[in-house]
C-alpha positions in Angstrom: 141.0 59.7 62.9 144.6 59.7 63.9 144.8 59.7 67.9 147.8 62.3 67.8 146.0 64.8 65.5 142.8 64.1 68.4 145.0 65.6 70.5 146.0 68.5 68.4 142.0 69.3 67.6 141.3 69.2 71.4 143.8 71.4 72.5 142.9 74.1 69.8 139.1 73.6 70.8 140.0 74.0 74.6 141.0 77.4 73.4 138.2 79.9 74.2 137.7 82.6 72.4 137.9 86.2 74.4 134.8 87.1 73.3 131.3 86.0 74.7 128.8 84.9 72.0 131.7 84.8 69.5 132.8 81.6 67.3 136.8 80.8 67.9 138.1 81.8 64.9 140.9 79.5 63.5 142.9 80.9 60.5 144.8 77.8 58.5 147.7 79.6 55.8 149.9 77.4 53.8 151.2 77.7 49.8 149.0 76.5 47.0 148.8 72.9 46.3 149.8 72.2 50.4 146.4 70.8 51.1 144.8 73.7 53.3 141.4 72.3 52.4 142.2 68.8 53.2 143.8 69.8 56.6 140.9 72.0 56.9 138.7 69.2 56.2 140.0 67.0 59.1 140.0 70.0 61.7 136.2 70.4 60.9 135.2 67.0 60.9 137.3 66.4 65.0 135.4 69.4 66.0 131.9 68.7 65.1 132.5 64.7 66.7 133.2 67.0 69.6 129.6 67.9 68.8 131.1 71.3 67.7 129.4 73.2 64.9 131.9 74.8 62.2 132.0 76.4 59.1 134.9 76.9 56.9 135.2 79.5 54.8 138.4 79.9 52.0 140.2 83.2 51.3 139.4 82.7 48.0 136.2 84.1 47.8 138.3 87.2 48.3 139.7 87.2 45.8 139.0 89.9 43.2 137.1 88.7 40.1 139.0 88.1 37.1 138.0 91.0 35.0 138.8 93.2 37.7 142.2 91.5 37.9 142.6 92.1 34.0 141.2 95.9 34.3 144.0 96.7 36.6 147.0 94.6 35.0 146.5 92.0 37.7 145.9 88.5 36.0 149.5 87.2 35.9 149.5 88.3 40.2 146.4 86.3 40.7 147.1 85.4 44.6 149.7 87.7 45.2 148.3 90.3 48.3 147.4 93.1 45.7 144.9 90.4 44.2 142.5 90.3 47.0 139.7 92.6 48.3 141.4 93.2 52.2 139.4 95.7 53.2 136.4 93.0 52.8 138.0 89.9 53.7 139.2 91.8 57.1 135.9 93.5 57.3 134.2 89.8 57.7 137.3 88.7 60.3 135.6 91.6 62.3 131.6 90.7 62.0 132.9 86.7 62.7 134.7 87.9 65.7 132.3 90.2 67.0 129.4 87.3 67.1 128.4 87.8 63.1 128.5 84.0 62.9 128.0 83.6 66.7 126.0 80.6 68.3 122.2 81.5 67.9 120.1 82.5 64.4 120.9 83.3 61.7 124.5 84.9 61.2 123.1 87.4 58.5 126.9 87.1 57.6 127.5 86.1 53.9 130.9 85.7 52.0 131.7 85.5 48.2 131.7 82.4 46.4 134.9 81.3 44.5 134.8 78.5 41.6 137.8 76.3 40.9 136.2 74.8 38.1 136.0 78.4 36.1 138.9 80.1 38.4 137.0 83.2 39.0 134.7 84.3 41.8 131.1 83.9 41.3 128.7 87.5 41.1 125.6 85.7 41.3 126.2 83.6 44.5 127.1 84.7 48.0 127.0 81.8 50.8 125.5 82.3 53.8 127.7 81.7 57.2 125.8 80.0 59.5 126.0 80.3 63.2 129.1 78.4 64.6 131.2 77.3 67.7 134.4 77.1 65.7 135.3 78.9 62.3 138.0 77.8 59.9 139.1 80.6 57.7 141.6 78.8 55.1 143.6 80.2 51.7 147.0 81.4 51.0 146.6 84.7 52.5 144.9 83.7 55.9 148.0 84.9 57.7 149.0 87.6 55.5 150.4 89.9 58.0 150.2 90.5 62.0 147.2 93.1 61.7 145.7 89.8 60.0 146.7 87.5 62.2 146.1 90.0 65.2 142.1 88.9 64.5 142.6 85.0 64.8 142.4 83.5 68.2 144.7 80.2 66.7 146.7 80.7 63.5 148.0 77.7 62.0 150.5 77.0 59.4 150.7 74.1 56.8 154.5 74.0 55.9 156.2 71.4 53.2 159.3 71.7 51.2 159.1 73.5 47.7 159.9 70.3 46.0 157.3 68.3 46.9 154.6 71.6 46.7 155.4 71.6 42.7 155.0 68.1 43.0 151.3 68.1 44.2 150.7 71.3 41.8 151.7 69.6 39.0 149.8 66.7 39.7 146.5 68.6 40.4 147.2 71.0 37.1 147.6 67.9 35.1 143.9 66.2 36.8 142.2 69.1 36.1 143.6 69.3 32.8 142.5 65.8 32.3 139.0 66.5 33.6 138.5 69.6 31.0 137.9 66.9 28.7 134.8 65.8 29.6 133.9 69.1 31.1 133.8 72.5 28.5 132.8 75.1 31.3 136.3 74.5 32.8 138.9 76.8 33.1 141.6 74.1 31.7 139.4 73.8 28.4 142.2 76.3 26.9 145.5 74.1 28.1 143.6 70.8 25.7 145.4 72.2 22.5 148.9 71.7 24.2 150.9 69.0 23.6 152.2 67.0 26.6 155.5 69.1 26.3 154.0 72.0 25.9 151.6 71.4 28.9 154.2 70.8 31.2 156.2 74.3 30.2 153.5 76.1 31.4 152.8 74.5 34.4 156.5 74.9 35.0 156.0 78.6 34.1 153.2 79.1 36.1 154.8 77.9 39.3 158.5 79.4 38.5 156.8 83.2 37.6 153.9 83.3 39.5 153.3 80.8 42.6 156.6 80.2 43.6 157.5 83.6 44.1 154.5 84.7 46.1 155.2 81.6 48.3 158.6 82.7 49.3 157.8 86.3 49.3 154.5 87.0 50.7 153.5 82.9 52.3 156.2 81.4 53.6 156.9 84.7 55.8 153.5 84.6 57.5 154.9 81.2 59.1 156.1 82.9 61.8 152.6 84.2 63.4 151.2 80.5 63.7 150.7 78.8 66.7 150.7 75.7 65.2 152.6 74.6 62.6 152.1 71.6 60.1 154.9 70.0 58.6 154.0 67.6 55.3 156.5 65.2 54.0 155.9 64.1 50.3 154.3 60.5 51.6 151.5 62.9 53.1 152.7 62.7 56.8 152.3 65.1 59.1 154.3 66.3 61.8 152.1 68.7 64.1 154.4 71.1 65.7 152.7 73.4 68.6 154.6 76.8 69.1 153.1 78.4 71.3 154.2 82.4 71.0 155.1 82.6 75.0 156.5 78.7 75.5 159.8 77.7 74.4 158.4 74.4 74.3 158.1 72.3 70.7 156.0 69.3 70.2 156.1 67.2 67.3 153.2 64.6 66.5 153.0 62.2 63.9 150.1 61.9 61.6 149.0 60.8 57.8 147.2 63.5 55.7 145.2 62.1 53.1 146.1 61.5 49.5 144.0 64.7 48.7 146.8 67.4 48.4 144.5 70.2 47.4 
């Protein structure tokens, strides 16, 4: 692992949490398509060769379940705030920081399960949190607002230019798209009648009407609560920028982020 992104994972892990047989709670916000679950991915994996345990749990098992979505007019705001099930997702950021998924037993603690293969969250299956030192909370809405933020002891922000966002959501719409062929329980099953044309009018659709406008509304915004902030170029790197909210001080770091932008 990078040394410079070493340093960024020991600094947030020097951070103690404030409360005593709690996990440090690290939420990780970002647009769709930015790599939150790759950046997530790396995080984890620096903390446990600290010999850190750490779970990460996404947002988007918060989300409400499709036919919820559809009941209340909803489907085409999939990820906006009004899509997700606050009251629960804030209600676990309040067991977690109270010791819920603190260092001994079992956390008791379980969260909803969201499937990307059929889009929708799962009724049958609920994951169990396990007890943890560190506790990555990742998705689109990590940040939402300061009375979210307010319950993370390190918010962190992955930033990247609109351009190159569409870029990787184009590319990942157009893998799992491919995939659906060999795969008929996923979601992209219904994009296989479209002609290439066709395919990429929706996609452009998608992102113009639906994910670009809750990036600059209700994403983007949330920005400003991080601590650190993670700057992706379109070749993947990374420049690691720690704001501290009572420092004038800005660092940059240069890192590489790997190829997996979702």
């Amino acid at each position: 692992m990078d040394k410079h992104l070493n340093q960024v994972i020991e600094a947030i892990a020097a951070t103690a949490p404030s409360r005593d047989g709690a996990p440090l709670v690290v939420g990780l916000a970002g647009s769709v398509a930015a790599g939150k679950s790759t950046l997530a991915a790396r995080l984890a994996e620096g903390w446990r060769n600290m010999g850190r345990r750490v779970e990460v749990v996404s947002t988007d098992g918060f989300l409400y379940p499709n036919d919820v979505l559809q009941a209340r007019g909803l489907q085409l705001r999939k990820g906006f705030p009004e899509s997700y099930d606050s009251a629960a997702f804030t209600a676990f950021l309040d067991v977690a920081r109270g010791g819920g998924v603190g260092r001994g037993g079992s956390s008791g603690l379980f969260v909803p399960v969201y499937s990307h293969q059929t889009y929708d969250v799962s009724r049958e299956t609920r994951r169990e949190i396990a007890p943890s030192d560190i506790l990555v909370v990742e998705g689109i809405n990590a940040l939402q607002s300061a009375f979210t933020a307010g319950r993370l002891d390190v918010p962190v922000y992955l930033d990247a230019v609109e351009a190159d966002l569409f870029h990787w959501y184009y590319e990942r719409g157009s893998r799992l798209r491919e995939a659906a062929k060999t795969d008929p329980t996923s979601f992209f099953v219904r994009y296989l009648g479209l002609s290439d044309a066709e395919w990429d009018a929706q996609l452009r659709l998608f992102w113009n009407d639906i994910n670009l406008p809750n990036l600059q509304m209700h994403i983007a915004p949330t920005k400003m609560y991080a601590d650190y902030v993670f700057e992706k170029a379109r070749d993947h790197t990374l420049s690691v920028v720690h704001v501290p909210r009572i420092a004038p001080t800005i660092e940059r770091i240069n890192t590489t982020l790997s190829r997996d932008a979702h």
